[in-house]
N, C-alpha and C positions, 0 to 999 in steps of 0.2 A: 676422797672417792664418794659417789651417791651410795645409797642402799644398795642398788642394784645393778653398779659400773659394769660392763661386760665387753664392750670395744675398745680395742688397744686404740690409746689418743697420747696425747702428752704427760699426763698425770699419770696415766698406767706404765707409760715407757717406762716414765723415773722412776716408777714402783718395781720394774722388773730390774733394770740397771742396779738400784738399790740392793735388790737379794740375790743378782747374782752372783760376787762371790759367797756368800753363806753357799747355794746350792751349788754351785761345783767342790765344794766339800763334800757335802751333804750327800749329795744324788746320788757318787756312786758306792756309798759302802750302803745304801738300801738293796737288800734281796732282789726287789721287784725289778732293779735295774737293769737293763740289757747288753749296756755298752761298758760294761766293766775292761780295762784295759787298758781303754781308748780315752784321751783325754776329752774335757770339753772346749769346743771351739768356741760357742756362740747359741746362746736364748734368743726363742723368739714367741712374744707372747701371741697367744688364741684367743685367750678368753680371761678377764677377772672378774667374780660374781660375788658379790660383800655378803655371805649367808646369814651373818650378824656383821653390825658396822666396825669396822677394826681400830673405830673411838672407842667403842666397847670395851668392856671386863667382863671376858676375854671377847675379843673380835674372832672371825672365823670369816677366812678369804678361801673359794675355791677359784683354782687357778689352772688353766688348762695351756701350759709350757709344751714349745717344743724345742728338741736339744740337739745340737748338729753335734760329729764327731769326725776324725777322721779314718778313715781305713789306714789296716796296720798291717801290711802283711808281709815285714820282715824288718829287719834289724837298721838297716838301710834308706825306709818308708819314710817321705816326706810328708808334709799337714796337708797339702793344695790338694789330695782324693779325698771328699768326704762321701759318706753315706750320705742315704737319703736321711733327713730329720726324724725322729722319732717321737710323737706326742705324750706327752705324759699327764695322768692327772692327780693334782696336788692338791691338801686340802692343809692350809695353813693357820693356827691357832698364831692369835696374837695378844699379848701381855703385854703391864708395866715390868713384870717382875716372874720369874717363872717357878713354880711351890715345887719344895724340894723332893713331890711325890711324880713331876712331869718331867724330872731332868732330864731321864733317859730319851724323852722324843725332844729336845733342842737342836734348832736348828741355827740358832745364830742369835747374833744382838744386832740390830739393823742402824749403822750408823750415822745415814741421809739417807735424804728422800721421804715419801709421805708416813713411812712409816719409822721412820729416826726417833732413837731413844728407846723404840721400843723391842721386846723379845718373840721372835717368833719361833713355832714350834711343830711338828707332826701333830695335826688334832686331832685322831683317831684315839690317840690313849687320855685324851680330855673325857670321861665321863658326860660334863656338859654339853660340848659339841656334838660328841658323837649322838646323844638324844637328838640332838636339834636335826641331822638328817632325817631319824625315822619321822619325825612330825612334820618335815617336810613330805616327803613320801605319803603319807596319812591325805594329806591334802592335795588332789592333784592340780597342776598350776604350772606357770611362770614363773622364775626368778631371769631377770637379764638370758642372759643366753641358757641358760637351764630349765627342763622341761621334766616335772615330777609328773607318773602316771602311775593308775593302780587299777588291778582286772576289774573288774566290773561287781565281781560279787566277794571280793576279799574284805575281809573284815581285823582292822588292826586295831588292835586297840592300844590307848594312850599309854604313855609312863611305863614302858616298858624300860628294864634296867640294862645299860649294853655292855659289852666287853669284847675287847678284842681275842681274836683267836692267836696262840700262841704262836703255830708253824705257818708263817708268811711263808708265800709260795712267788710266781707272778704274778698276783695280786692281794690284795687286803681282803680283808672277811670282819666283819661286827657280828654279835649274835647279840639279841634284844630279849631279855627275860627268858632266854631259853626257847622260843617260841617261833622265831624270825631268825633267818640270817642273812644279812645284805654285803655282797660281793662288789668289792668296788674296784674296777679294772685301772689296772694305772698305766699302761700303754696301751692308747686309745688310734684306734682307724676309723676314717670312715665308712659308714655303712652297714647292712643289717648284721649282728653279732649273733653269733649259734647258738651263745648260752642262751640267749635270750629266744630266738626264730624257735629251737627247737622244744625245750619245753614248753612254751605255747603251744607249739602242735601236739608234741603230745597230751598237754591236759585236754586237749579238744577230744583225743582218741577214748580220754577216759585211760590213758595208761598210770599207773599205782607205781611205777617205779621209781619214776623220775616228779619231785616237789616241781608244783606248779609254781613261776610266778606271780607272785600276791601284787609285788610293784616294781616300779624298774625307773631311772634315770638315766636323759638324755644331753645331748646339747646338740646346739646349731651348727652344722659344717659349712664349709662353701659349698659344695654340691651333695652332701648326703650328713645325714646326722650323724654322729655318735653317742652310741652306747656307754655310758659311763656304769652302772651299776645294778644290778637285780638283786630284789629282795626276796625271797623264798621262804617258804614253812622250813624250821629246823628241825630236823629228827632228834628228839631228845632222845640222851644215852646211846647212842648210836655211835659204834668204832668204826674208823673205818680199815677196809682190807689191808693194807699196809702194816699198820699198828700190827693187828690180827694174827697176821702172816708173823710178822716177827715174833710173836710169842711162841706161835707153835714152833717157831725155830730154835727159839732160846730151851722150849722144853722138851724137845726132840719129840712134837706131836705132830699126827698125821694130819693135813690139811683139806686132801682131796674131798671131802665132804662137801667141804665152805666153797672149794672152787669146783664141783659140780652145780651147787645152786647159782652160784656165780656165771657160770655159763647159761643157765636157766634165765636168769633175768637178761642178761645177755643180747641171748634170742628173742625175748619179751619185746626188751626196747627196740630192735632191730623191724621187728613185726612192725609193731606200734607204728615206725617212720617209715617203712614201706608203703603204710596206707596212709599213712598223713600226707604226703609228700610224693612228688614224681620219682621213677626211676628209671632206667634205661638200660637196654642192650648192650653189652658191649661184642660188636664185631673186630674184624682183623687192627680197622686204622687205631680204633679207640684203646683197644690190648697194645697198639702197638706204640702209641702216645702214652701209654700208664707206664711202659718199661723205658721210653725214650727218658719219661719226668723222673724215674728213680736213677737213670744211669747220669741224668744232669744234677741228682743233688749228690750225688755219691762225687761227681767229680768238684763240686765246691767245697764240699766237705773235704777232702781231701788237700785242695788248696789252705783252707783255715785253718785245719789240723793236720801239721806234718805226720803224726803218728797211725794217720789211717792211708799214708800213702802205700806201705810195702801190702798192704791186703787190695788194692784197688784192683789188681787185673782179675783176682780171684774172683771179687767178688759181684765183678760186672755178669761173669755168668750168671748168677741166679735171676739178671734183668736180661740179657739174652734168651736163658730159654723160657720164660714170659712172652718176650717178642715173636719167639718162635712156633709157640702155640696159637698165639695171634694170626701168624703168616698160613701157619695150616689150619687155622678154622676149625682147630679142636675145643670150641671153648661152649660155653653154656650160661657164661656169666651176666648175671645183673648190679650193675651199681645204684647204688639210692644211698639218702643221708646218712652219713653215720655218727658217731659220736666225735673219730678223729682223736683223740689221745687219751684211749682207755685204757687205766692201770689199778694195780688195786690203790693208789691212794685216789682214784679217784668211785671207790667203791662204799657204802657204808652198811654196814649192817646193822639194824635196829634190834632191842631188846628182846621182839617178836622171833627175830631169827631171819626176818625177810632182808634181803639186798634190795639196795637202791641206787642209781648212776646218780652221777652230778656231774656239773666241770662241762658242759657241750661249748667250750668258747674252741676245741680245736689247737692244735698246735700252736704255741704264740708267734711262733717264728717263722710259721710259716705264712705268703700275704691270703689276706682275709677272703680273697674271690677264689683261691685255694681250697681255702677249708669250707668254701662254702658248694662244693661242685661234691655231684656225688661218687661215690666210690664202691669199690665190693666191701663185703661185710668182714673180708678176711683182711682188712684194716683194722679194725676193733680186736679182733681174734688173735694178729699177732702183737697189738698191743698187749693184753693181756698175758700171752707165751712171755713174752719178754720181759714183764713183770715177777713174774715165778722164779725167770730166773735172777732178776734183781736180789729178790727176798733170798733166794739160796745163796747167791754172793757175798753179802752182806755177814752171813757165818764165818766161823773162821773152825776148824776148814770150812770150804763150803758144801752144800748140800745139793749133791747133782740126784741123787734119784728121790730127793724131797721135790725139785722141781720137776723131775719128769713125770711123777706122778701127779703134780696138780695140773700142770700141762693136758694129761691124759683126760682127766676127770675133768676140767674145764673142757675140752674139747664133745665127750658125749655128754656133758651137761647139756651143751648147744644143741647137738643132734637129736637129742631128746624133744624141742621144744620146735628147733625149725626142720627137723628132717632129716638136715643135711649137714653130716661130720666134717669140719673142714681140713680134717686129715685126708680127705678122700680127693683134695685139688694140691699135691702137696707143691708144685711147682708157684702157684699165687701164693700159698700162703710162706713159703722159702723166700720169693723176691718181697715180699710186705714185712717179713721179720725182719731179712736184711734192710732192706728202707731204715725201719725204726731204729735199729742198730747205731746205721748210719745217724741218724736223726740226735741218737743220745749221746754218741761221739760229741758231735759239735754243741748240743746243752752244755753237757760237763765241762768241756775242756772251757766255756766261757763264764758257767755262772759255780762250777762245784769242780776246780781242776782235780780234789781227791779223789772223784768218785770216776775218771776218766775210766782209770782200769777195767771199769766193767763192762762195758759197752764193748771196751778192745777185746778182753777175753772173748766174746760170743763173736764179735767178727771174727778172731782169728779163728773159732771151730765152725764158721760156718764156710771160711775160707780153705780152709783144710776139706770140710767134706764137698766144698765143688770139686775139688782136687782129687778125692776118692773116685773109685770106678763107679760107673751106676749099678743101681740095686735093681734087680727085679719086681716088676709093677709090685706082683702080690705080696712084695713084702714092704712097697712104699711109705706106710702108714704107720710103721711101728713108732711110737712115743719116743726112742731114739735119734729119729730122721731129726728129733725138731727139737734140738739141745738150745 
């Protein structure tokens, strides 16, 4: 391969034929995975970009693979339904020999083809490699199909020391001297990415919440690029809400504090991307197309996971009467960006005491022209609710009026900052809880089948209380409504 091979030809074919089976091992016991389940059918290369020559000690190949599967939706299910492919991207260490401190990222010994004889590896826990990205990043430019860019007035400096962050999520994280941290997406679509669109906008606004991107990495698509990676300021000492939360749990301490400022920034970023960014009215058809798209993933969900069918009729009401408010023109709403899958791990609090958002890539699972359309802010809001009650689930027993209390308090944190209490729309914010519900149903049952049960518990009380008589307005709002 040249220094900087990036079109699949012949030489790359053989290179991919070569590592395919290592990576059908490989592929899916990684976290980042999505098609855990589902066997592999068939690679198909994107892109090889030689970051170092893989003559090298060590070579360093970035590789942009995509992986067909088949759909599996029962016992019965033959291979000829596949999904669409899904891209992923890979950044491959290559050895003679692999040091007994990198065994744990092995990914195989390559027996032919161009890289025969030798060992290849995950380079992310290469100390060496992983340097070699940020000095790419440092220097904006060209490699073959890769595109390094950096804002205009960021300032990185050299020899920075990296490391990987411990809790992989869907995707990898390096942190550089403490200073940096660079997010590398590893199932890639094309076109513009949130993490990336939306802090941009907001360091435009001058908002403090959310780290500006310092640099960010692309590549060439057929018809629109992708986003491979954003490098951002890292808050040193900074926990984030998750962590947090469990502690106060494990010490039986009150939280509502943390999740009032938490609603505070909340509103902050929300502000911030109002004026960054368009927003819109929503009238009768638009309400009525937000409860159509929640009653349509409720019933996919329910096909993928048998265990959220006996709750499906319940819970279609709370996307009825959405639509119904819609029909009667009782609404006031505006949609504009929002962050799309805000929880407290996606929260951090620095040593100052301030919160700050991260994470705007948006649901992964859900397609990218999705998360990139605007929505009400009671998107974010009942992300958040249904975090609380994560954290109290996670107790044993668990903690119902630990979460109804930061429920509460995240709630007038908001109101404090935008005005407006989103207890006061309780019917949007019912159908966006249920949504997410639904949402984490099908996460769990694919990538964490232990943590299934939680998501089920809060459908089935939220399927219980459509089932309950209605409450009277003036008492619609009580911290109760929104278990």
């Amino acid at each position: 391969m040249s220094e900087a091979a990036t079109r699949p030809s012949a030489h790359t074919g053989a290179l991919l034929a070569s590592l395919d089976p290592l990576l059908r091992g490989w592929l899916p016991r990684q976290r980042w995975f999505a098609g855990k389940g589902r066997p592999v059918t068939d690679f198909q290369l994107v892109s090889a970009t030689e970051l170092l020559p893989t003559r090298a000690e060590p070579g360093l190949l970035h590789l942009l693979v995509r992986v067909r599967q088949p759909l599996l939706a029962g016992p019965d299910t033959t291979l000829d339904h596949e999904l669409p492919a899904d891209c992923y991207q890979l950044l491959v260490g290559v050895r003679a020999e692999l040091p007994p401190r990198l065994a744990p990222a092995l990914i195989g010994h390559v027996a032919d083809g161009p890289l025969a004889g030798r060992t290849v590896y995950e380079a992310l826990g290469d100390p060496r490699l992983a340097a070699l990205l940020l000095e790419r990043l440092r220097i904006p430019g060209r490699l073959g199909a890769l595109r390094f860019a950096r804002a205009e007035h960021a300032e990185i400096p050299p020899g920075l020391a990296p490391r990987t962050l411990g809790a992989e999520q869907s995707n990898s994280s390096l942190v550089y001297g403490d200073t940096y941290i660079l997010k590398l997406f590893r199932r890639v679509v094309p076109g513009v990415n949130p993490d990336l669109e939306l802090p941009l906008a907001l360091a435009r606004q001058g908002c403090a919440r959310v780290p500006a991107p310092a640099a960010w990495l692309t590549a060439e698509g057929a018809d629109e690029p992708l986003v491979l990676g954003v490098l951002q300021p890292y808050v040193r000492g900074a926990t984030d809400g998750w962590e947090l939360a469990l502690r106060a749990l494990a010490k039986g301490e009150d939280f509502a504090a943390e999740a009032r400022a938490l609603g505070r920034a909340t509103a902050e970023v929300h502000a911030a991307l109002a004026a960054a960014l368009p927003t819109v009215s929503l009238g009768r058809a638009q309400v009525e197309l937000l409860a159509q798209g929640m009653t349509d993933r409720l019933e996919a969900a329910a096909r993928a996971v048998p265990a959220l069918r006996p709750y499906e009729p319940a819970l279609r009401t709370a996307y009825q009467a959405l639509a119904d408010l819609g029909t009667g023109g009782a609404t006031a709403w505006t949609a504009q960006r929002v962050h799309g899958d805000l929880h407290l791990g996606q929260c951090l609090r620095a040593p100052s005491g301030d919160w700050q958002l991260i994470d705007f890539e948006g649901e992964p699972a859900r397609p990218l022209g999705e998360r990139r359309l605007p929505q009400p802010a009671a998107r974010d809001v009942a992300g958040m609710l249904r975090s609380f009650d994560y954290a109290a689930r996670s107790c044993r027993p668990w903690a119902p009026d630990w979460a109804e209390a930061c429920r509460a308090a995240y709630c007038t944190g908001y109101a404090e900052v935008s005005g407006r209490d989103p207890r006061t729309e309780p019917v949007l914010l019912r159908a966006h809880e249920t949504d997410k519900a639904v949402y984490e149903a099908v996460y769990e049952a694919r990538h964490r089948p232990d943590w299934l049960p939680v998501p089920l518990a809060a459908l089935d009380q939220l399927a219980a209380d459509a089932a309950a008589p209605s409450r009277d307005p003036d008492t619609a709002c009580r911290p109760d409504d929104f278990r």
